[in-house]
N, C-alpha and C positions, 0 to 999 in steps of 0.2 A: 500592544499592537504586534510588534515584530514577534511575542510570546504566540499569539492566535498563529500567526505563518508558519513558524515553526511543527506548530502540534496538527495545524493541516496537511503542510507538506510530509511531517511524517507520516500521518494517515493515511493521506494518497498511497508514501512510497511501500508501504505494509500491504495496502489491500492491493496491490497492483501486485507484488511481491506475492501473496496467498492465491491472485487468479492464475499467474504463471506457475504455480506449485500446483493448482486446482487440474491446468490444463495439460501440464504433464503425466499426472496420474492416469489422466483418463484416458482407458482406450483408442 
């Protein structure tokens, strides 16, 4: 259980982390 929260919250904080990298590149 607490394994699944773990590997969500890191996913969340990754793809949140990749839109903010996304939204800086862009013009």
């Amino acid at each position: 259980m607490w394994c699944g929260i773990g590997y969500l919250s890191a996913e969340a904080l990754s793809s949140s982390i990749m839109g903010a990298a996304k939204r800086m590149d862009a013009p």
